[in-house]
C-alpha positions as CSV (number, residue, x, y, z in Angstrom):
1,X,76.5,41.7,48.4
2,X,79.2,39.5,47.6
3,X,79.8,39.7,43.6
4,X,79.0,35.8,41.7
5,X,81.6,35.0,39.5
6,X,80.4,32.4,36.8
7,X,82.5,30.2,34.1
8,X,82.7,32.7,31.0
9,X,81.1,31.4,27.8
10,X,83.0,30.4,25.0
11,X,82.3,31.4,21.1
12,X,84.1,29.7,18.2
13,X,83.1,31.5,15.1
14,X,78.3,31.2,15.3
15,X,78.6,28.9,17.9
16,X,78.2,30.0,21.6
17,X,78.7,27.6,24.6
18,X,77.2,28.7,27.7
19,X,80.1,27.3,29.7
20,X,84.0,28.1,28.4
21,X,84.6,24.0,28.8
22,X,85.3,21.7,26.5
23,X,85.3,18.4,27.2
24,X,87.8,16.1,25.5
25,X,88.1,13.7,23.4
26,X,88.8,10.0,24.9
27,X,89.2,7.6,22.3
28,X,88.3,3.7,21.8
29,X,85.0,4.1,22.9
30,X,85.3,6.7,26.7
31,X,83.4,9.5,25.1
32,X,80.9,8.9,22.9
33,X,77.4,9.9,22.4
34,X,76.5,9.3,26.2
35,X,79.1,11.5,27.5
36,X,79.1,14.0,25.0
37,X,75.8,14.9,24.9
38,X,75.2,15.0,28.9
39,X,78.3,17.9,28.7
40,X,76.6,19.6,25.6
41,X,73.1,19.0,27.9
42,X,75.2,21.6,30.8
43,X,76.4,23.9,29.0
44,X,79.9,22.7,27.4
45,X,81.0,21.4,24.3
46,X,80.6,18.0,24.1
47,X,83.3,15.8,22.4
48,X,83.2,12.4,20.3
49,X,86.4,10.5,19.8
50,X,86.6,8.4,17.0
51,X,89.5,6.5,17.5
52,X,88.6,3.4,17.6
53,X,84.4,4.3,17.6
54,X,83.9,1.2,15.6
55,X,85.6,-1.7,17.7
56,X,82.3,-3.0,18.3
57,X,80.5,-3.9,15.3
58,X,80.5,-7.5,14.6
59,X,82.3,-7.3,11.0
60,X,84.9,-4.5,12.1
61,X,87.6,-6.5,11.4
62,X,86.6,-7.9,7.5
63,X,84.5,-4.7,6.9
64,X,86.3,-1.8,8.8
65,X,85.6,1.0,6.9
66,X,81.8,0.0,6.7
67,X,82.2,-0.6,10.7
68,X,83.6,2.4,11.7
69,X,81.2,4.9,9.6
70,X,78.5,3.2,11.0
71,X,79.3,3.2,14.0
72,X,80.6,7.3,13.4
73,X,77.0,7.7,12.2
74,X,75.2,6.5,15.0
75,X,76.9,8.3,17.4
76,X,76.3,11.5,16.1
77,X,73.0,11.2,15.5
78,X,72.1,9.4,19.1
79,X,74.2,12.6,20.7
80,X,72.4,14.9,18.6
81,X,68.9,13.0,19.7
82,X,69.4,13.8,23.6
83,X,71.1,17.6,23.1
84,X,70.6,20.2,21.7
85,X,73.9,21.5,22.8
86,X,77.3,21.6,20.9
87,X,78.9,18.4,19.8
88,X,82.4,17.8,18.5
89,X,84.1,15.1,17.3
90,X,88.1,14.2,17.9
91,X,89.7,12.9,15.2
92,X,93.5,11.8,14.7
93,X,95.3,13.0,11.7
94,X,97.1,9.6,12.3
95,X,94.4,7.5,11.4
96,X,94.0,5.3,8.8
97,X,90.7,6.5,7.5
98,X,91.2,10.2,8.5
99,X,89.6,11.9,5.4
100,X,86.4,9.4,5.3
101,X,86.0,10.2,8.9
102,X,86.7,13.5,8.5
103,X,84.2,13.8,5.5
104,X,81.9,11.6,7.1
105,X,81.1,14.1,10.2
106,X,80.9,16.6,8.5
107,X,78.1,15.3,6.5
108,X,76.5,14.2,9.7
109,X,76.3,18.1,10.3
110,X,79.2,17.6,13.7
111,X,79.5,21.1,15.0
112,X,83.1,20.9,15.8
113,X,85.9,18.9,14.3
114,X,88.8,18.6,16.9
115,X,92.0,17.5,15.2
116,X,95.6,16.5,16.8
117,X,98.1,13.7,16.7
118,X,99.7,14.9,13.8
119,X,99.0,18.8,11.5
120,X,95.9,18.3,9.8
121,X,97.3,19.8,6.7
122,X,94.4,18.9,4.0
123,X,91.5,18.9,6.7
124,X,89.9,21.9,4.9
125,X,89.5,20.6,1.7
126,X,87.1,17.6,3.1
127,X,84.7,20.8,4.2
128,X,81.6,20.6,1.5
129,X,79.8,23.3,0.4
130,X,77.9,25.2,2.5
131,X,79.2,23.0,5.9
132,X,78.9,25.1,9.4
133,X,81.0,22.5,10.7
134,X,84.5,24.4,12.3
135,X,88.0,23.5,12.3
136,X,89.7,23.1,15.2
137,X,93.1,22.1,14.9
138,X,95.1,20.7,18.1
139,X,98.7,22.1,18.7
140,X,101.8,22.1,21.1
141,X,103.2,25.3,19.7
142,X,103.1,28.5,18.0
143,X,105.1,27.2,15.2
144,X,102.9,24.6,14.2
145,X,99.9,27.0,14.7
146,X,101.2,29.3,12.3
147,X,102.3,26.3,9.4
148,X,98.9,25.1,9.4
149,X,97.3,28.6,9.0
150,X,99.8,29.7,6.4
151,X,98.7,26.3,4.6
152,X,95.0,26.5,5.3
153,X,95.1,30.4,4.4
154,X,96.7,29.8,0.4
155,X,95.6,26.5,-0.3
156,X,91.6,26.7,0.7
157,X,91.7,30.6,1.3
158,X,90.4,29.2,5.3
159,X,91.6,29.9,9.0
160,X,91.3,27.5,11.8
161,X,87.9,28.5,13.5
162,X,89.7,28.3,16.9
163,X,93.3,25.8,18.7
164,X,93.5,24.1,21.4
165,X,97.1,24.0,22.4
166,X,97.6,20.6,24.8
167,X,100.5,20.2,27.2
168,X,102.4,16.5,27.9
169,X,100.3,16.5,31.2
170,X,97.3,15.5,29.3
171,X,96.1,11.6,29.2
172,X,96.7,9.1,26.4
173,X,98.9,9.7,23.5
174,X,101.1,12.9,23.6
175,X,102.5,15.2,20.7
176,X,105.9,15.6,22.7
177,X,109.1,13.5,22.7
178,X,109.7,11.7,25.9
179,X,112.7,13.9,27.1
180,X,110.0,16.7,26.6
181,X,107.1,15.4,29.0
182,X,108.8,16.1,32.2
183,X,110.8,19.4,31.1
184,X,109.5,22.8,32.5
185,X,110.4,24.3,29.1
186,X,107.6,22.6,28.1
187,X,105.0,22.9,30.1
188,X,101.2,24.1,28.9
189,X,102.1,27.3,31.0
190,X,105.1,27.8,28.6
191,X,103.7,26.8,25.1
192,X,100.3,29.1,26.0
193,X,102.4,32.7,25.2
194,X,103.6,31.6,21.4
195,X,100.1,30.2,20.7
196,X,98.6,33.5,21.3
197,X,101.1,35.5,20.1
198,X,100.8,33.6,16.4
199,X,96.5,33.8,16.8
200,X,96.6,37.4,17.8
201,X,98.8,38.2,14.5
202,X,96.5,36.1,12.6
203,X,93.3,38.4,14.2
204,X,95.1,41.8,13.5
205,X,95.5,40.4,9.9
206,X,92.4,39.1,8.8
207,X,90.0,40.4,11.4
208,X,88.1,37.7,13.4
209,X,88.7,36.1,16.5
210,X,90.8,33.1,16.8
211,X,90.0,31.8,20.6
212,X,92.6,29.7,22.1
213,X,91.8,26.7,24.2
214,X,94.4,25.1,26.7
215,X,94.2,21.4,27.3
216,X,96.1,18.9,29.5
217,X,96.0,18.6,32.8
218,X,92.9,20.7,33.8
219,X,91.1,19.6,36.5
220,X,89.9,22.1,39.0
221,X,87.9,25.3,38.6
222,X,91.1,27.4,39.5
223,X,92.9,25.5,36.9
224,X,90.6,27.3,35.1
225,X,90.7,30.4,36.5
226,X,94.8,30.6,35.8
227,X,94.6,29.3,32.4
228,X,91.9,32.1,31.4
229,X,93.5,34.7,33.0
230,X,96.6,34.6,30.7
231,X,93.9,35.5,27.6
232,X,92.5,31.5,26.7
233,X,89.0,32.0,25.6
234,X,88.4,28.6,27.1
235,X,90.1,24.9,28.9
236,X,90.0,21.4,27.6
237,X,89.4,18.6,29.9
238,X,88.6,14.9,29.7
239,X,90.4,13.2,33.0
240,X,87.7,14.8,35.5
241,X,84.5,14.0,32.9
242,X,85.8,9.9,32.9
243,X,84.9,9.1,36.5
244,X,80.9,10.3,36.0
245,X,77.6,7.7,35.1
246,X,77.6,8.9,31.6
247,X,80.7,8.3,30.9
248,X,80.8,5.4,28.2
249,X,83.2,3.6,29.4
250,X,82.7,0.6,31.7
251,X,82.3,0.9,35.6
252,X,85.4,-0.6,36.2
253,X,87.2,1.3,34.0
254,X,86.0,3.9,36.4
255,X,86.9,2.4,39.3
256,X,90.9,2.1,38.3
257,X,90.8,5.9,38.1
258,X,89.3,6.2,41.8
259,X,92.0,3.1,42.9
260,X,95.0,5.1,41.4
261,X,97.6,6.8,43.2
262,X,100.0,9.3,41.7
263,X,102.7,6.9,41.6
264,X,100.6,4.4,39.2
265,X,100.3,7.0,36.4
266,X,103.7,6.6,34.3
267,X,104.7,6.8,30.8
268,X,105.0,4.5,28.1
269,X,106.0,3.8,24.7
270,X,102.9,3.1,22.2
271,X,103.2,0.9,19.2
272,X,102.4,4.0,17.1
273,X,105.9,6.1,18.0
274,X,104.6,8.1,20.4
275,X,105.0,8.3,24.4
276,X,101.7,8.4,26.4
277,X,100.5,8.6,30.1
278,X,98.7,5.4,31.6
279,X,98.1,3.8,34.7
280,X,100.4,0.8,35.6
281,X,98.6,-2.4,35.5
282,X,100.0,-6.1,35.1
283,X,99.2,-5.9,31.7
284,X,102.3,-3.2,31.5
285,X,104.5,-4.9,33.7
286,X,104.1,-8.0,32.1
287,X,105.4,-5.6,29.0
288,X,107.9,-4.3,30.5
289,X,109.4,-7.5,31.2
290,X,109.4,-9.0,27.8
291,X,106.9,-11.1,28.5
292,X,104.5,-10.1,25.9
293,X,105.3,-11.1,22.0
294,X,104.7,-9.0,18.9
295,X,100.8,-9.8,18.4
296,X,98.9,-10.0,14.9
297,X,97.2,-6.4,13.6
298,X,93.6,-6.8,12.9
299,X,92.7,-3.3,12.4
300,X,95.2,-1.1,10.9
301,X,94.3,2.1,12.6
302,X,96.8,4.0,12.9
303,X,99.5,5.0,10.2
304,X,102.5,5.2,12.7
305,X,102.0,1.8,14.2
306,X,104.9,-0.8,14.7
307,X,102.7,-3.6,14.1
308,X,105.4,-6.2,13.3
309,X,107.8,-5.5,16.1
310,X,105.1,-4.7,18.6
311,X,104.6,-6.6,22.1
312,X,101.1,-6.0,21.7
313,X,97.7,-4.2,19.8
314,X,97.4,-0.8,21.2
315,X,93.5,-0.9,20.0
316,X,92.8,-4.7,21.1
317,X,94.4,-3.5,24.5
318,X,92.3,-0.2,24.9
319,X,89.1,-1.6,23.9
320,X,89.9,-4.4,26.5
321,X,90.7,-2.1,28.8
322,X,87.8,-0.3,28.2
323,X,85.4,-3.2,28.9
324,X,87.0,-4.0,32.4
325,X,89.0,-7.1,31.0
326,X,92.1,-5.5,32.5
327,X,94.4,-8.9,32.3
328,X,94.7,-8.1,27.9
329,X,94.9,-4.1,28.3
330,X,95.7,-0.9,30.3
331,X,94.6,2.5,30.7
332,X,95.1,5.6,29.4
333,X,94.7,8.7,32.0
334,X,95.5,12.3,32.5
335,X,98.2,13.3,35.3
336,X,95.1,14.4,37.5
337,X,93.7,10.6,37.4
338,X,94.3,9.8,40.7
339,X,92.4,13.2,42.3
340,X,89.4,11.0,41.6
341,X,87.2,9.5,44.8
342,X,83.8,8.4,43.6
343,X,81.6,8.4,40.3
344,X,79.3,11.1,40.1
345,X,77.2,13.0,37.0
346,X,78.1,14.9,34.7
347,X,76.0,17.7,36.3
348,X,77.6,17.2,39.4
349,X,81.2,17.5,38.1
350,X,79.8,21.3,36.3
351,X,78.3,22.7,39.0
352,X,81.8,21.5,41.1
353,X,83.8,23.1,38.3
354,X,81.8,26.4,38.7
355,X,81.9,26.5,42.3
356,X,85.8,25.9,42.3
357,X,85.6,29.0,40.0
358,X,83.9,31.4,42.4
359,X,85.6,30.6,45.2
360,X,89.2,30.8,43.2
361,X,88.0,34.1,41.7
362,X,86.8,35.3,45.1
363,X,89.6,34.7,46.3
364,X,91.8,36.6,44.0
């Protein structure tokens, strides 16, 4: 009888996923509650982004801190209403209102807190007493894996609960500089080995697991096959989990990821400082042409934004974007974007993901 090789399951610290995928975080409003808790609802770890979670309350921009806890808030708890899977959240160390949002989750009882876009230097000190909520930090290196456990280790006397280590051909905003995106040097394959070696010198040390999860630029169930076989506990992935009915963005953000071809996805230069991978829209060309003119900042959300001098709001444009109003904003996407023919379920794209698996590990 032909052996069935399954997805492995994925532990980080009490917590045990059935499946070894997490699904990432997509920020301005693409994964929240509805998506998250359909991937928790199959077996995954299912992932809130709360950048930009409150761009829809009425009074977000003369009460945005009220806004965007709200908003945090009911999230959470509608996620938590339709699974009784694992739930994360994805937070920016660049936002404004890190710590309340940090705190905030936590207090909601998140499983998970997911944390890139910057080191998230003071995140354990927002942890209250008796929290089960883990701390997962989100790195491009060994270095900055082992500075943030050196600094989480003698100032809160606490190690990261697991990483996820992302590589520059993940969507939205990356954590490389722009001469770094296309070098082979840098490539998730290459930044894997120094992750590891730091976590496994952290587990001879202190004596628990540290599980490593790779992210950027996952997309097929021998992706994931590779990526575990050089010692990941588990594999990040957002692109694949946009094009699916419970996916919270709109349907025609959907349909610009099935419309794409590889030559749309490029890179551009954010207002906040850092490069990031998009599809090309008029909305960009007209940006690229000068034809767009430093635009008013209603939200403050992010520390490192160029508000003043920039062509245009990076949230306004997202959360247009996001909507289907595709004349004021432009998509963010993963360099897998355009392997996408047709909306399906989130079921759908598992049971894919595990059949890809079998097949790759039958296969050798």
């Amino acid at each position: 009888m032909e052996p069935v090789y399954c997805l492995p399951e994925l532990r980080i610290g009490d917590l045990l996923a059935r499946t070894c995928i997490v699904q990432g975080g997509m920020g301005i409003g693409v994964s929240l509650c509805g998506l998250a808790a359909a991937v928790a609802n199959e077996g995954g770890i299912g992932v809130i982004a709360t950048a930009g979670i409150g761009m829809d309350e009425p009074d977000i921009e003369i009460h945005p801190r009220n806004a965007t806890l709200r908003a945090l808030r009911r999230e959470i708890g509608q996620a938590r209403a339709r699974t009784s899977g694992i739930l994360g959240v994805n937070i920016m160390v660049a936002l404004t209102n890190y710590e309340d949002v940090a705190r905030t989750s936590m207090e909601e009882g998140i499983d998970i807190i997911f944390s890139g876009a910057g080191l998230p230097m003071n995140l354990p000190s927002y942890r209250p007493a008796g929290s089960r909520t883990k701390l997962v930090p989100i790195v491009s290196s060994g270095r900055a894996a082992d500075i943030l456990s050196r600094r989480w280790k003698e100032r809160f006397d606490y190690l990261p609960d697991a990483f996820v280590v992302e590589g520059p051909l993940a969507g939205g905003h990356l954590g490389f500089k722009l001469e770094q995106i296309r070098d082979p040097g840098y490539a998730l394959e290459q930044l894997i080995p120094d992750v590891l070696a730091t976590t496994s010198d952290l587990e001879q040390k202190y004596q628990r697991p540290i599980p490593v999860i790779a992210g950027g630029g996952i997309y097929t169930g021998a992706d994931i096959l590779r990526f575990l076989r050089m010692g990941l506990s588990g594999v990040q992935m957002a692109t694949r989990f946009v094009t699916t009915f419970e996916c919270d963005a709109s349907d025609a953000f959907k349909q610009e990821y099935i419309r794409a071809k590889e030559s749309d996805l490029v890179i551009i230069q954010s207002p906040v400082g850092m490069p990031g991978r998009a599809i090309r829209n008029a909305f960009l060309d007209d940006v690229q042409h000068g034809l767009k003119k430093p635009y008013r900042c209603p939200f403050h959300c992010i520390i490192t934004c160029d508000f003043k001098n920039s062509p245009y709001c990076i949230a306004h444009a997202l959360i247009s974007a996001r909507r289907g109003e595709f004349a004021h904003g432009f998509i963010f996407a993963g360099a897998n974007a355009w392997r996408a023919t047709k909306v399906v379920s989130v079921k759908h794209v598992m049971d894919a993901l595990q059949e890809e698996y079998r097949q790759a590990s039958c296969s050798g």
